[in-house]
C-alpha positions in Angstrom: -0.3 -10.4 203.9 -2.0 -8.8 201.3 -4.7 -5.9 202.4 -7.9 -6.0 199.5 -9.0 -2.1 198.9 -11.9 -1.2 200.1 -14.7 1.1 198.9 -15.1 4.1 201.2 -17.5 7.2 200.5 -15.7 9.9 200.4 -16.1 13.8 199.5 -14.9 15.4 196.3 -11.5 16.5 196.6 -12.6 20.2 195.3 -15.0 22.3 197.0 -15.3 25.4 194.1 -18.5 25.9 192.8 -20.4 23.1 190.8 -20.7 24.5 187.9 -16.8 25.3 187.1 -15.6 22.2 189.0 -13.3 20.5 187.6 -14.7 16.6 186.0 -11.5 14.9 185.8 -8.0 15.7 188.2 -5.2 14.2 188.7 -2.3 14.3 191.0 1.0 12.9 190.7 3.3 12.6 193.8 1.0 14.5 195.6 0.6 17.4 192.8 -2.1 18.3 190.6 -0.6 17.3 187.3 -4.1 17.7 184.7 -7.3 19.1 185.3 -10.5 19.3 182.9 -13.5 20.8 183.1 -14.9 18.8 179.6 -17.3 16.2 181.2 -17.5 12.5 179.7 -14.8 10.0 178.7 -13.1 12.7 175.9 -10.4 14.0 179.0 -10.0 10.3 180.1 -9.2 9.1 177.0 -7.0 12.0 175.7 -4.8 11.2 178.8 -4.6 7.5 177.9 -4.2 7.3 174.3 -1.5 10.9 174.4 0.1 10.7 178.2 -0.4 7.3 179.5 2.6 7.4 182.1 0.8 11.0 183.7 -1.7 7.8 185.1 0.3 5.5 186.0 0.8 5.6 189.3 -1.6 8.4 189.8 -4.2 9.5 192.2 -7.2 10.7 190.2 -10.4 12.4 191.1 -13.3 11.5 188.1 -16.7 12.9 188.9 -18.5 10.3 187.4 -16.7 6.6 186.7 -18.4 3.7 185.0 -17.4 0.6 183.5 -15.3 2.3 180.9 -13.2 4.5 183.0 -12.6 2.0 185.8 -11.2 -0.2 182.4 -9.3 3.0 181.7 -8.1 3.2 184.9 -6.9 -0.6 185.0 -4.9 -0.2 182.3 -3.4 2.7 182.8 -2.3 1.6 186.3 -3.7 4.3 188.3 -3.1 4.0 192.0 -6.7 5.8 193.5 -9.7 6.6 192.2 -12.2 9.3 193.8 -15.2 9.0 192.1 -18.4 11.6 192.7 -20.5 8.9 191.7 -19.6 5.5 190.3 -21.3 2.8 189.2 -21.9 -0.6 191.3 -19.6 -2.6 188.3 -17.0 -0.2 188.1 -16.4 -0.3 191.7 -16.3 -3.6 191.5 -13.7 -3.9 188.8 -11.4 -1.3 190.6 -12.0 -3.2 193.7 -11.4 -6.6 191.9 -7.9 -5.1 189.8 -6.4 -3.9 193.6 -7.3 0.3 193.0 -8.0 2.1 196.2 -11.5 3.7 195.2 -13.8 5.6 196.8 -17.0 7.4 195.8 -19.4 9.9 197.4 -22.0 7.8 195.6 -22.8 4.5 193.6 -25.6 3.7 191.7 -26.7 1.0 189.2 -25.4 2.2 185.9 -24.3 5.2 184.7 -26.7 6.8 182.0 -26.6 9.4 179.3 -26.6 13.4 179.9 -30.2 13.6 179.4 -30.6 10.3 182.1 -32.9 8.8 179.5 -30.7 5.8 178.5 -27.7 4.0 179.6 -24.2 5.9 179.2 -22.5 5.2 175.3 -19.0 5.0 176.9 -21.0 2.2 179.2 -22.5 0.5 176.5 -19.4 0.7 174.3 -17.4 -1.3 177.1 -20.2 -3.6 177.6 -19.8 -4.9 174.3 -16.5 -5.2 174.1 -15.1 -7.3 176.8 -11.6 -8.2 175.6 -9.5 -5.0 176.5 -7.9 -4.9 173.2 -11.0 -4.5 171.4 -12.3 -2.1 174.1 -9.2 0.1 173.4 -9.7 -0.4 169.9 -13.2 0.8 169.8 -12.3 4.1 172.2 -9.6 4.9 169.6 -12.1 4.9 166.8 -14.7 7.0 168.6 -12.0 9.5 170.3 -9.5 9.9 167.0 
């Protein structure tokens, strides 16, 4: 029988300072293979579009995941997601594609750097929903 993932809460895998943390890690067999310090979807989608087998398979540590990176995620067949803070629909996806995630925190949506509007990268996936127009659009804004 099948076991489904389950959301845990979980610390950050990093304990350096917050302002030089790294936003984006991952490890592959149990070594850090990437790390960024560039907040946002940019490092995400770098990874995707330039190195998509570094995810696959991966354990990966995203301080903030929405919609868009849990699609990322998905498609790039990542094995784990830790998440500082996610948002309630990303966890859901992960939860819903079989992705171990867990997340210090969840909230409602994720919103923009000056928390005065919802997230682009969120907005860009909500209107998208087919995953080839999604990847499509994240080409044009990240080329």
């Amino acid at each position: 029988m099948v076991q489904s993932p389950r959301v845990f809460k979980a610390a950050r895998p990093h304990d350096g300072p917050r302002d030089s943390a790294p936003s984006l890690q991952v490890f592959k067999a149990g070594k850090l293979a990437f790390s960024s310090e560039e907040a946002g979807l940019k490092p995400l989608a770098h990874l995707f579009f330039t190195k998509p087998s570094l995810l696959r398979g991966s354990s990966v540590y995203d301080k903030v995941v929405g919609e868009a990176a849990a699609r990322i995620f998905i498609l790039a067949k990542v094995a784990k997601v830790h998440a500082g803070t996610a948002s309630k629909r990303a966890l859901e996806r992960l939860h819903h594609a079989g992705i171990l995630v867990m997340a210090a925190r969840e909230v409602e949506i994720i919103c923009n750097a000056k928390h005065s509007a919802m997230c682009p990268m969120e907005k860009l996936s909500g209107e998208h929903a087919e995953d080839k127009k999604f990847v499509e659009a994240l080409k044009k804004k990240f080329a």
